[in-house]
N, CA, C and O atoms as a printed pandas DataFrame, in Angstrom:
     atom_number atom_name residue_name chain_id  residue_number  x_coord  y_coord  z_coord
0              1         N          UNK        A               1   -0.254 -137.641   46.528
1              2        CA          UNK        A               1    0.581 -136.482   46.792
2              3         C          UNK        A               1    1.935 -136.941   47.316
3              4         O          UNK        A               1    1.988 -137.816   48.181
4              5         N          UNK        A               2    3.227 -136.276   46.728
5              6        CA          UNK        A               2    4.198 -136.326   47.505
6              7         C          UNK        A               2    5.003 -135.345   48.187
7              8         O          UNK        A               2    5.677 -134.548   47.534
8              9         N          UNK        A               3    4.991 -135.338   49.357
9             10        CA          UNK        A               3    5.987 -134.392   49.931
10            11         C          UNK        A               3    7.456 -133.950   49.460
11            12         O          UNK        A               3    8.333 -134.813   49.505
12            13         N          UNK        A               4    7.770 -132.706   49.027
13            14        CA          UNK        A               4    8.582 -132.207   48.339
14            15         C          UNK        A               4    9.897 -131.829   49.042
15            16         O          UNK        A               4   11.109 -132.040   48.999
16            17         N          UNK        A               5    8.706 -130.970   49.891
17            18        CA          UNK        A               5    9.988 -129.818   51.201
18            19         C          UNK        A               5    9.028 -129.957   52.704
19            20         O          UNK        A               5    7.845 -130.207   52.935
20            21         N          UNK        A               6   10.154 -129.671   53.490
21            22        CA          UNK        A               6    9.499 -129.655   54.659
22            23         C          UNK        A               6   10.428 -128.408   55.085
23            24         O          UNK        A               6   11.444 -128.007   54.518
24            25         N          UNK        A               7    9.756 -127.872   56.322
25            26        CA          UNK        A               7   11.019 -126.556   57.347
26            27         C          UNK        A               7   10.184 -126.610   58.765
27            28         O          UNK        A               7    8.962 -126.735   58.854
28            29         N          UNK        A               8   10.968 -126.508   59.676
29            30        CA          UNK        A               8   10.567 -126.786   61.186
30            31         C          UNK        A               8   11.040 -125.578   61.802
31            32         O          UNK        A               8   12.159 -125.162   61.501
32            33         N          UNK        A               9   10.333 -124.975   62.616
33            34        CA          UNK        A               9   10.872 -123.850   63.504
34            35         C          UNK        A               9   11.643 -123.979   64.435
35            36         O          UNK        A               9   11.292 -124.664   65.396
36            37         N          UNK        A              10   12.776 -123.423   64.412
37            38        CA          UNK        A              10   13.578 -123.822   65.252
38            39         C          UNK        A              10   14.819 -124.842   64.296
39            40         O          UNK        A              10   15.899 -125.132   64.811
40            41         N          UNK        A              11   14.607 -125.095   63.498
41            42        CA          UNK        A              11   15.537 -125.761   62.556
42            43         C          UNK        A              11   15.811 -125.194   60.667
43            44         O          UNK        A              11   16.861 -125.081   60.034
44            45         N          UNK        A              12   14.831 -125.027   60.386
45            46        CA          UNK        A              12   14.645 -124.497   59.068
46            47         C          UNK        A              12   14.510 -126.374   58.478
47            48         O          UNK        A              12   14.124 -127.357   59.110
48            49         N          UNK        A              13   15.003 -126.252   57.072
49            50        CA          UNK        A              13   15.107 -127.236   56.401
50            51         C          UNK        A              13   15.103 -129.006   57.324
51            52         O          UNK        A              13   15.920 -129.377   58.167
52            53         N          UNK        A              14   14.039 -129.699   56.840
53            54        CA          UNK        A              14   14.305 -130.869   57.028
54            55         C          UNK        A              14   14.135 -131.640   56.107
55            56         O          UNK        A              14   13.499 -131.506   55.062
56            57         N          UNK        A              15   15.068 -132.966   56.744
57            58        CA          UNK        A              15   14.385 -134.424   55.379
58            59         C          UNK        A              15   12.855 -134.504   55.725
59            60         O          UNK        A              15   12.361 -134.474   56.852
60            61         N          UNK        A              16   12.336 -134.592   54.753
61            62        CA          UNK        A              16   10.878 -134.994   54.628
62            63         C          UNK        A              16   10.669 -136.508   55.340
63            64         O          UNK        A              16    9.650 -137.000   55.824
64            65         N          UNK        A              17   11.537 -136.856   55.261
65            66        CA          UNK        A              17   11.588 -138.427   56.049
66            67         C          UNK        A              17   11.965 -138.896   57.331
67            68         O          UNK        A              17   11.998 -140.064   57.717
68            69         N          UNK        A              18   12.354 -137.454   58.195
69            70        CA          UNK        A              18   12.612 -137.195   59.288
70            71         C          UNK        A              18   11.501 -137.103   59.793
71            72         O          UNK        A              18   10.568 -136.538   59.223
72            73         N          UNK        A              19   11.410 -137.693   61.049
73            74        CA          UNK        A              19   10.325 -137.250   62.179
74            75         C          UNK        A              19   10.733 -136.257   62.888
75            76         O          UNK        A              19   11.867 -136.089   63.337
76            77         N          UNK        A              20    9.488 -135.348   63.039
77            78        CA          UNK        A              20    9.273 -134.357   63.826
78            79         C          UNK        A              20    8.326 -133.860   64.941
79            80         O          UNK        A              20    8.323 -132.774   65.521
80            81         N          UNK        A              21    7.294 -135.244   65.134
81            82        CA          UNK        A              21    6.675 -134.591   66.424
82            83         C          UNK        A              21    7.606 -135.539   67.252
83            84         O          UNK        A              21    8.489 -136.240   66.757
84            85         N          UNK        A              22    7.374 -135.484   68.221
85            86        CA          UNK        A              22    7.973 -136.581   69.485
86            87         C          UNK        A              22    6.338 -136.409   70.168
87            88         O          UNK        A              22    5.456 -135.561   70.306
88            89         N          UNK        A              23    6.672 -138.020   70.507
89            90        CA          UNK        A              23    5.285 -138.470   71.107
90            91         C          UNK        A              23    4.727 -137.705   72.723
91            92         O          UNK        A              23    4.157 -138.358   73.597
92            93         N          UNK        A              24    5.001 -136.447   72.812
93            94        CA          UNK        A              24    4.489 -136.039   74.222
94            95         C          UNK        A              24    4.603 -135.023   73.745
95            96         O          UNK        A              24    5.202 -134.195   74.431
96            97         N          UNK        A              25    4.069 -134.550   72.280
97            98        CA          UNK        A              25    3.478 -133.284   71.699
98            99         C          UNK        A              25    2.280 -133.529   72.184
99           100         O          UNK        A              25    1.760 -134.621   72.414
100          101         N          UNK        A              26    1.581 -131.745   72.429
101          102        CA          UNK        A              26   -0.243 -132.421   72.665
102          103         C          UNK        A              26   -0.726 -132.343   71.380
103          104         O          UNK        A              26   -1.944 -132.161   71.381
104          105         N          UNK        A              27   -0.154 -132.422   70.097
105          106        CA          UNK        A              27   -0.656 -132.532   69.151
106          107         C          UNK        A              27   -0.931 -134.229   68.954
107          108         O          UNK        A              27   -1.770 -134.643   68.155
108          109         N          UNK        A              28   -0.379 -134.827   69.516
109          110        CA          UNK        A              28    0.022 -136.404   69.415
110          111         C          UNK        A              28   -0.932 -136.505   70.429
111          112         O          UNK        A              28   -2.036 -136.948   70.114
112          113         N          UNK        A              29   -0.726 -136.189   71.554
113          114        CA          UNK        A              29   -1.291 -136.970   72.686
114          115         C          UNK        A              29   -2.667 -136.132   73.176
115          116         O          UNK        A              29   -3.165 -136.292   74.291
116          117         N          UNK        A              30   -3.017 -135.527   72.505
117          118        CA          UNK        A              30   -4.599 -134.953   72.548
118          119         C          UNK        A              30   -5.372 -134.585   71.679
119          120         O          UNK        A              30   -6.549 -134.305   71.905
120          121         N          UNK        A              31   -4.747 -134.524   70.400
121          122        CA          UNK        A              31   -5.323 -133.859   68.958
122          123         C          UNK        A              31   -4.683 -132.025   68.608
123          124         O          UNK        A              31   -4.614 -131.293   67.621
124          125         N          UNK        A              32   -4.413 -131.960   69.722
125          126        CA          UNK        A              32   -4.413 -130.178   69.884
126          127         C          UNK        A              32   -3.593 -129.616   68.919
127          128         O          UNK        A              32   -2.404 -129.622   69.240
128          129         N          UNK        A              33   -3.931 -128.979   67.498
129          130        CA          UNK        A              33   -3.101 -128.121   66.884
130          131         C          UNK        A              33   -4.056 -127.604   65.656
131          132         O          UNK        A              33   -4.961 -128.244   65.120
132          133         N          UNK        A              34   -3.703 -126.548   65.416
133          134        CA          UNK        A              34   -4.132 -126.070   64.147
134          135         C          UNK        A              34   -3.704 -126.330   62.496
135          136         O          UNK        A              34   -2.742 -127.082   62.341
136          137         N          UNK        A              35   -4.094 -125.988   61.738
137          138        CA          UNK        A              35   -3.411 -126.160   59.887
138          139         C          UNK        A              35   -4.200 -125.019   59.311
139          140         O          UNK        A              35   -5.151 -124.351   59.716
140          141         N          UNK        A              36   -3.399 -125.036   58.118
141          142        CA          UNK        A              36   -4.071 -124.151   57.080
142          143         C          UNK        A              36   -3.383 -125.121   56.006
143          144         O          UNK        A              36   -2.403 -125.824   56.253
144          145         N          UNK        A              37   -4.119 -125.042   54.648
145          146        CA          UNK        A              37   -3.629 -125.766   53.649
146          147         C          UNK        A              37   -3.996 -124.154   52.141
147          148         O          UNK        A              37   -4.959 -123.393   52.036
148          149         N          UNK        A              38   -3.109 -124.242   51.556
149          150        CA          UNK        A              38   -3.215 -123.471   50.461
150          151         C          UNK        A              38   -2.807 -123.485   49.439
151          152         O          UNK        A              38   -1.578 -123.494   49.506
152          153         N          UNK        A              39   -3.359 -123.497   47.867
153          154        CA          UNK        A              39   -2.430 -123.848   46.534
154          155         C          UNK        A              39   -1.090 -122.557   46.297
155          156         O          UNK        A              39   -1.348 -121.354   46.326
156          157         N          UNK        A              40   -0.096 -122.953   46.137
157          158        CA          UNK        A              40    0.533 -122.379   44.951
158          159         C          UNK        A              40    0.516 -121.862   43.774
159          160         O          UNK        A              40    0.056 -122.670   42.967
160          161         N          UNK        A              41    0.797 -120.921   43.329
161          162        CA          UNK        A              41    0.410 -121.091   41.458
162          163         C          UNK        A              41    2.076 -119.748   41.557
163          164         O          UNK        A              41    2.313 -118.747   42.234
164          165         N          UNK        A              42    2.752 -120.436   40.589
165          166        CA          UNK        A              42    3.608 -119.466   40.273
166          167         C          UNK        A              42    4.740 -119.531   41.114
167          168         O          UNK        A              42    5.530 -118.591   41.024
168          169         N          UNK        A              43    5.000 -120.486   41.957
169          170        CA          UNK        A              43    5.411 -120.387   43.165
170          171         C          UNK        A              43    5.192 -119.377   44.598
171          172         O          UNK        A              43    5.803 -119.259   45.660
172          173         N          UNK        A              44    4.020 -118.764   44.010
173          174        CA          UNK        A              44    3.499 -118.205   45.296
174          175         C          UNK        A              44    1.897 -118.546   46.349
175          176         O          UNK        A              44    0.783 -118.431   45.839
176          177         N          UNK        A              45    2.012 -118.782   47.190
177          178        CA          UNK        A              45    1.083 -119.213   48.226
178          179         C          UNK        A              45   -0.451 -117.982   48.213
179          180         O          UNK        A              45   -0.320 -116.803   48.542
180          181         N          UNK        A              46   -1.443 -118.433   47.887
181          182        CA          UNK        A              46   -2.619 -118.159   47.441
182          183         C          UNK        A              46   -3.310 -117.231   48.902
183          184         O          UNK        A              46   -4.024 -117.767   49.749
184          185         N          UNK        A              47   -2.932 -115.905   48.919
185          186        CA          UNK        A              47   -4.140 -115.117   49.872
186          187         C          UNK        A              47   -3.116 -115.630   51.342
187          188         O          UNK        A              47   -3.612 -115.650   52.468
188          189         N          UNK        A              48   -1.782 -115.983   51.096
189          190        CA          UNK        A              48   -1.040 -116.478   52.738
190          191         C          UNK        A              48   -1.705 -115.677   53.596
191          192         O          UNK        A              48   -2.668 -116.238   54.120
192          193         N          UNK        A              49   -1.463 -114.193   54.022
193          194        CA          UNK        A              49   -1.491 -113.702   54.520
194          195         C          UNK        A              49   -3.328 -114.072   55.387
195          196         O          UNK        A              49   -3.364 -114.587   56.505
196          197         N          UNK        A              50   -4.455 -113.752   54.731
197          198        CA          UNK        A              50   -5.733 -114.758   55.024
198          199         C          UNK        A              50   -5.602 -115.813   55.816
199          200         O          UNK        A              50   -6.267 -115.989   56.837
200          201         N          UNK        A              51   -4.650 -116.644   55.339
201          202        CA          UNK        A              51   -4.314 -118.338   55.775
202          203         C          UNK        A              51   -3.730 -117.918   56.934
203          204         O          UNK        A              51   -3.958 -118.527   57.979
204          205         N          UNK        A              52   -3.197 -117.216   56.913
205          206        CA          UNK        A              52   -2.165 -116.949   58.144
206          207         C          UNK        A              52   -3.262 -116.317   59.519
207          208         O          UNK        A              52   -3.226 -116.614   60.714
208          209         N          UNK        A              53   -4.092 -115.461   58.859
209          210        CA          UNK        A              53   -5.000 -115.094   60.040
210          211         C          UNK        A              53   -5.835 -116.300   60.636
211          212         O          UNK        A              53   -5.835 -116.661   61.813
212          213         N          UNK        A              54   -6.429 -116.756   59.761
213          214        CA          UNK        A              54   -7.553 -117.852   60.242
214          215         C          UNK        A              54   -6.533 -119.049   60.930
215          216         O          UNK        A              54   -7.079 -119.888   61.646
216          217         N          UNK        A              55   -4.981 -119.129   60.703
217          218        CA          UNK        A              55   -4.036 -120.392   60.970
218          219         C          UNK        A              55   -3.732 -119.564   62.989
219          220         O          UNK        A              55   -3.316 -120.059   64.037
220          221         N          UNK        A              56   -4.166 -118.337   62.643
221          222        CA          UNK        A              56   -4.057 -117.721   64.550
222          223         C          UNK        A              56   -5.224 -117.942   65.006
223          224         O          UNK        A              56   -5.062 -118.461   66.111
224          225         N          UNK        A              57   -6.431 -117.832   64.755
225          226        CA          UNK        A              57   -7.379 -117.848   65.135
226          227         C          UNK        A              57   -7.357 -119.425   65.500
227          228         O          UNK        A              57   -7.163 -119.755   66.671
228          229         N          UNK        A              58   -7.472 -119.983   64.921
229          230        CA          UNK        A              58   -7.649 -121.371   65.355
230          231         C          UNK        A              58   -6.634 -121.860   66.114
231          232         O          UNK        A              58   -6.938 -122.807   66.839
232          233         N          UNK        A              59   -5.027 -121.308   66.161
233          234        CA          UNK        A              59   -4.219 -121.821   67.288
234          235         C          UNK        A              59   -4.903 -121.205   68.532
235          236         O          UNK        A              59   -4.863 -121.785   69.617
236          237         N          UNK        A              60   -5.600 -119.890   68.337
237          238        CA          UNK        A              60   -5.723 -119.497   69.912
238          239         C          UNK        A              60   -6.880 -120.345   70.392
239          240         O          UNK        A              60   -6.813 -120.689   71.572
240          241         N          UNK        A              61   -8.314 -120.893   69.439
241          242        CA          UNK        A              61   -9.339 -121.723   69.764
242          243         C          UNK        A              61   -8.560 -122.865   70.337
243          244         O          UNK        A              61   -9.203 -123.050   71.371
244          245         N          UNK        A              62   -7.838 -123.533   70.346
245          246        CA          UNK        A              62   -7.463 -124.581   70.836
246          247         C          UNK        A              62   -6.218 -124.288   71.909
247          248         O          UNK        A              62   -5.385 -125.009   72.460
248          249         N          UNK        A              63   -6.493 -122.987   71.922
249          250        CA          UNK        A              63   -5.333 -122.488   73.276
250          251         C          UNK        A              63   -3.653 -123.207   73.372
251          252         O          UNK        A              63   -2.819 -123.542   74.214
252          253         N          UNK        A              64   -3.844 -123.165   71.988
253          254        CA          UNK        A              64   -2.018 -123.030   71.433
254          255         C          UNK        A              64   -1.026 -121.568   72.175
255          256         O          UNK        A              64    0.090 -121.522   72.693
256          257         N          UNK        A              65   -1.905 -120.692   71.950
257          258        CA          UNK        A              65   -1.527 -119.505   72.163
258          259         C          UNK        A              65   -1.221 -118.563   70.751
259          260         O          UNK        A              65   -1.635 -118.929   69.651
260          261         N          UNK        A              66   -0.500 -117.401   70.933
261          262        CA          UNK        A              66   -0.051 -116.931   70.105
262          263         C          UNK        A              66    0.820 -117.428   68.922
263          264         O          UNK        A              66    1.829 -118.082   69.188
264          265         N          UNK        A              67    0.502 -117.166   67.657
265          266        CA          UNK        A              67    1.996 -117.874   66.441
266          267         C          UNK        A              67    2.684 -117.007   66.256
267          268         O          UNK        A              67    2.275 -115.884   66.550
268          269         N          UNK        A              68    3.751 -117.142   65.803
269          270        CA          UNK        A              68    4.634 -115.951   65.401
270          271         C          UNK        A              68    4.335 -116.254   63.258
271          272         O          UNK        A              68    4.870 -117.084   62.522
272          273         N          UNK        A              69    3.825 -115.720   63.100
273          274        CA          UNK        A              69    3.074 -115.726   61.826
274          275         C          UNK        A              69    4.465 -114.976   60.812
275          276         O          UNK        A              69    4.520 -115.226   59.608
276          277         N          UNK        A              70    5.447 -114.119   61.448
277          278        CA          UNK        A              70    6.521 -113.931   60.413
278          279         C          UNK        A              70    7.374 -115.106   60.307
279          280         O          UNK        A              70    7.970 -115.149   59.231
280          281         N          UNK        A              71    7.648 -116.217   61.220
281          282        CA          UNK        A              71    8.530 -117.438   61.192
282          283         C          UNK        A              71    7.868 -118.536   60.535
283          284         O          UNK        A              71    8.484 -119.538   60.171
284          285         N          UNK        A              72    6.451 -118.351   60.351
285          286        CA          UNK        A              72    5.499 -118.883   59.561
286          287         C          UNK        A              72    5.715 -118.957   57.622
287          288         O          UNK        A              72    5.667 -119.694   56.637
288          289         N          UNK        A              73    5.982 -117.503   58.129
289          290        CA          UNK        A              73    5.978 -117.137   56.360
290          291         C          UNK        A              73    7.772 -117.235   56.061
291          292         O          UNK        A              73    8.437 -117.180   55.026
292          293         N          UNK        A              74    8.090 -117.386   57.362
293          294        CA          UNK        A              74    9.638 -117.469   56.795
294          295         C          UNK        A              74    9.951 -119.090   56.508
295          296         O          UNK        A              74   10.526 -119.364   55.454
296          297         N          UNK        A              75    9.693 -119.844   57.152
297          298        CA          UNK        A              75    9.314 -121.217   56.506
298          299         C          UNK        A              75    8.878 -121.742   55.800
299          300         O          UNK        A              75    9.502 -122.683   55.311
300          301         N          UNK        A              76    7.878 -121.506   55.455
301          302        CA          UNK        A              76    6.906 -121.274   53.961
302          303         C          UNK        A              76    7.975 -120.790   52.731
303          304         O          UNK        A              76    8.127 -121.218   51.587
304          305         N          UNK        A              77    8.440 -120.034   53.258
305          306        CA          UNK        A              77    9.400 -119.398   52.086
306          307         C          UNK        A              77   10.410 -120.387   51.680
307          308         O          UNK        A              77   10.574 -120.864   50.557
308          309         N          UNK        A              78   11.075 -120.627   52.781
309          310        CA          UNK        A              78   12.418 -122.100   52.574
310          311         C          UNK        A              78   11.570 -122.919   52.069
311          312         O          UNK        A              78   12.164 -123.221   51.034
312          313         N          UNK        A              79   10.322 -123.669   52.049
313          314        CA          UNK        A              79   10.084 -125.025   51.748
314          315         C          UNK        A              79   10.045 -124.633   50.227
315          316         O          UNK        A              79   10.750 -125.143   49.356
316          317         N          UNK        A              80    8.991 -123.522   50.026
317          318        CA          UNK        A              80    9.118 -123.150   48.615
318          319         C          UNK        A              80   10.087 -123.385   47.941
319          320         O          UNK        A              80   10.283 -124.429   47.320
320          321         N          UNK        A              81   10.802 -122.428   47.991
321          322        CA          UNK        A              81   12.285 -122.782   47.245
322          323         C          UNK        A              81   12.765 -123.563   47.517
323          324         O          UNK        A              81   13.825 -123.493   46.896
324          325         N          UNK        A              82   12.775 -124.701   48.287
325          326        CA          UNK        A              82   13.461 -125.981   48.593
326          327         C          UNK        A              82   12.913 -126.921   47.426
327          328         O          UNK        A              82   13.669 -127.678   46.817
328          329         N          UNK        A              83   11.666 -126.832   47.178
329          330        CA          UNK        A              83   10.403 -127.742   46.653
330          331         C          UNK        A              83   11.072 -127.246   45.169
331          332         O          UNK        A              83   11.360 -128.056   44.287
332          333         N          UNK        A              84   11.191 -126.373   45.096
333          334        CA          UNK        A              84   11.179 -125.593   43.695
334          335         C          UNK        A              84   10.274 -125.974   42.800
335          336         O          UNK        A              84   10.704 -126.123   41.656
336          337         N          UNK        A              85    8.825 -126.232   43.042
337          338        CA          UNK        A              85    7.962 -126.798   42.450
338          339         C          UNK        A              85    6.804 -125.723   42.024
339          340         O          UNK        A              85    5.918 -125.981   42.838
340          341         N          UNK        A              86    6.312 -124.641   41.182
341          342        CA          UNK        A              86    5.835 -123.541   40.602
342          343         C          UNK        A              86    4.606 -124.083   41.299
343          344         O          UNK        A              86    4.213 -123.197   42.058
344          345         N          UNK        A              87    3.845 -125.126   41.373
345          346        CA          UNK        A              87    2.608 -125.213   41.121
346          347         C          UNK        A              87    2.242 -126.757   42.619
347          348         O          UNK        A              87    2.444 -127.970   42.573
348          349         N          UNK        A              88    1.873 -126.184   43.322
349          350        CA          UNK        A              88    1.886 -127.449   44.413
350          351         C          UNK        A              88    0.937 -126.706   46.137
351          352         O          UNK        A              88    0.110 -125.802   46.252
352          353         N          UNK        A              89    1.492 -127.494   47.027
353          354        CA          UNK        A              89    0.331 -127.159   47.880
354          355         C          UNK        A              89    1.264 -126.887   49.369
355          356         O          UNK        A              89    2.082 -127.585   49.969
356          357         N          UNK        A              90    0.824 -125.839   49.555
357          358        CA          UNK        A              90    1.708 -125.593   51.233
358          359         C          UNK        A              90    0.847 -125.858   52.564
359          360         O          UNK        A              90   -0.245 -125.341   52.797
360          361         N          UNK        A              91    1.325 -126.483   53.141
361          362        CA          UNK        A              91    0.525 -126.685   54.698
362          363         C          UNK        A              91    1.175 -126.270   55.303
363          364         O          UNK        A              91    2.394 -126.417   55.216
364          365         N          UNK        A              92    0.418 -125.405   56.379
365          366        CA          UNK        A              92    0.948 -125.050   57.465
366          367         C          UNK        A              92    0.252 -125.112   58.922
367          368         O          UNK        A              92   -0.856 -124.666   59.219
368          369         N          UNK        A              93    1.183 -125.779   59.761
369          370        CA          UNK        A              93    1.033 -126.493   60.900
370          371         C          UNK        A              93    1.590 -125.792   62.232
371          372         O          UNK        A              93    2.623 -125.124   62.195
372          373         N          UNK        A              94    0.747 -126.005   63.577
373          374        CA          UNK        A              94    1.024 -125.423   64.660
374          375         C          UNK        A              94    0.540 -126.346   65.793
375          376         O          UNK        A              94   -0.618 -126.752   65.890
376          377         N          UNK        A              95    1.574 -126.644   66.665
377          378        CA          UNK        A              95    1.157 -127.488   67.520
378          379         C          UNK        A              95    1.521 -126.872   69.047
379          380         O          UNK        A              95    2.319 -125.936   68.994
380          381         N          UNK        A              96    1.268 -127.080   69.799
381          382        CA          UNK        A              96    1.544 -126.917   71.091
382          383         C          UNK        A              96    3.476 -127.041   71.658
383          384         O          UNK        A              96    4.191 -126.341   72.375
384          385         N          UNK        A              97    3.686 -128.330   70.853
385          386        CA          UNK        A              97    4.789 -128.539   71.571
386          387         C          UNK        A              97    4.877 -129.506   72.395
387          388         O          UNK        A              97    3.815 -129.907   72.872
388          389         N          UNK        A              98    5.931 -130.055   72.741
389          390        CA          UNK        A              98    6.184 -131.119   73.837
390          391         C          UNK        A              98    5.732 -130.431   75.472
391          392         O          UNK        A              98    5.290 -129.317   75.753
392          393         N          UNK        A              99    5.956 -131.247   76.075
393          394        CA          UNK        A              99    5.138 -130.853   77.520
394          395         C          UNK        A              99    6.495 -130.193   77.891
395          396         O          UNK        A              99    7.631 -130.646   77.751
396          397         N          UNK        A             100    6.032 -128.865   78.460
397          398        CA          UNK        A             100    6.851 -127.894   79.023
398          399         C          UNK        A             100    7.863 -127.076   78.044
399          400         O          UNK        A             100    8.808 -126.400   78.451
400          401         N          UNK        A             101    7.518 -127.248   76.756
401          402        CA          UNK        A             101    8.367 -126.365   75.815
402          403         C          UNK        A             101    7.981 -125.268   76.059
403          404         O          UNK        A             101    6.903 -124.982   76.580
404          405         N          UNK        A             102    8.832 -124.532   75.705
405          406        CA          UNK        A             102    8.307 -122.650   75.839
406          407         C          UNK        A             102    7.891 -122.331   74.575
407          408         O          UNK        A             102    7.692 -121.117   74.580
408          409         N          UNK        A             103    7.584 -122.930   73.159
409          410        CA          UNK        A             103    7.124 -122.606   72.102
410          411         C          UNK        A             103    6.413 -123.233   70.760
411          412         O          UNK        A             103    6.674 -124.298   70.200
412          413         N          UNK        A             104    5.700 -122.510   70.511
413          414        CA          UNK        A             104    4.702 -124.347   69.682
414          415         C          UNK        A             104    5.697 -125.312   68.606
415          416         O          UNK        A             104    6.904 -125.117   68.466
416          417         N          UNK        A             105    5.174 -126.024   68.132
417          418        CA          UNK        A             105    5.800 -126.198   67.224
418          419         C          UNK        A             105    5.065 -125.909   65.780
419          420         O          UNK        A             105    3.886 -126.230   65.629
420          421         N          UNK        A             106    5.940 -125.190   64.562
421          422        CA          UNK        A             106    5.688 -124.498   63.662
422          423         C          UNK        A             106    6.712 -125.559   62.583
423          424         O          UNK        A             106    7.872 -125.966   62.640
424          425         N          UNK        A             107    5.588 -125.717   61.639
425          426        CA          UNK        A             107    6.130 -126.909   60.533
426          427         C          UNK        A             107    5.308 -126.325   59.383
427          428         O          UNK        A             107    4.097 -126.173   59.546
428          429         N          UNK        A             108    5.991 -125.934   58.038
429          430        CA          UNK        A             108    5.732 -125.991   56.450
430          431         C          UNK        A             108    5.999 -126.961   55.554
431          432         O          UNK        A             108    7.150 -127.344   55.342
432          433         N          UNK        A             109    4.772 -127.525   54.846
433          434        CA          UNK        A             109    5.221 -128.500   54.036
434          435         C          UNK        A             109    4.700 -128.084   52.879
435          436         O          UNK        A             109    3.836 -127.217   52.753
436          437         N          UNK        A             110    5.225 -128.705   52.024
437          438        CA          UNK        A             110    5.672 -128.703   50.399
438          439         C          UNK        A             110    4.958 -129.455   49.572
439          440         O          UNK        A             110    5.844 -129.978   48.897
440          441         N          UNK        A             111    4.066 -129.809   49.223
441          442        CA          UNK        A             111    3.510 -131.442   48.705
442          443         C          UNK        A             111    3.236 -130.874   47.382
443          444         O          UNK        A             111    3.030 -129.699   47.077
444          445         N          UNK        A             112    3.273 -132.034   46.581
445          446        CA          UNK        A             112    3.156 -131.802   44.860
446          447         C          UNK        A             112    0.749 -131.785   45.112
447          448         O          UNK        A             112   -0.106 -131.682   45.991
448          449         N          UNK        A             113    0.857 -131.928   43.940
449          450        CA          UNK        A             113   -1.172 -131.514   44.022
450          451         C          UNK        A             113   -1.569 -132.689   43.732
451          452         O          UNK        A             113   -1.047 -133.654   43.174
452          453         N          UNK        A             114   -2.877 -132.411   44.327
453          454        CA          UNK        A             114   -3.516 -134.096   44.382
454          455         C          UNK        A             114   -4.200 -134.219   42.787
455          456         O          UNK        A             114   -4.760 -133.435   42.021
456          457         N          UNK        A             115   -3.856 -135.509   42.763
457          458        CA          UNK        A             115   -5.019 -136.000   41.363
458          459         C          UNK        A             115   -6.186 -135.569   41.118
459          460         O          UNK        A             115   -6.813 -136.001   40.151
């Protein structure tokens, strides 16, 4: 698989080759974060809205807290069209955040489909 598009909350668009956790995320330094992974077809994201519920449920199991699930889908949206790729795979990611941030961190990626 290769990563196509990426979008970060709080930034929108990134290089895919950019780093984006910093090491005193508790996603880094404890495991703590949620995902959802879902195909494309058409350039649209398969049942998001589904993905998006079960992608809260599991931030709150791991006491992420609340997502903001419209900045979710608004990222999702940029990577899409960034990717411009009809047919590929979106992840979507939620982490806690660095120690003492006031908000998780929210990342969409773009990846072409596996073999």
């Amino acid at each position: 698989m290769t990563l196509l598009a990426l979008a970060v909350g709080g930034r929108g668009l990134a290089d895919p080759d950019e780093p984006i956790l910093h090491v005193d995320d508790d996603a880094f330094l404890r495991s703590r974060a949620a995902f959802e992974t879902t195909r494309v077809y058409g350039g649209h994201p398969f049942k998001l809205e589904e993905h998006l519920a079960r992608l809260a449920a599991s931030a709150a199991r791991v006491e992420i807290g609340r997502i903001d699930t419209e900045e979710l889908t608004r990222l999702a949206g940029l990577a899409l069209v960034a990717a411009s790729s009809p047919d590929a795979m979106l992840r979507l990611f939620v982490t806690p955040g660095r120690n003492g941030a006031e908000s998780p961190t929210r990342v969409a990626m773009v990846s072409t489909l596996p073999e």
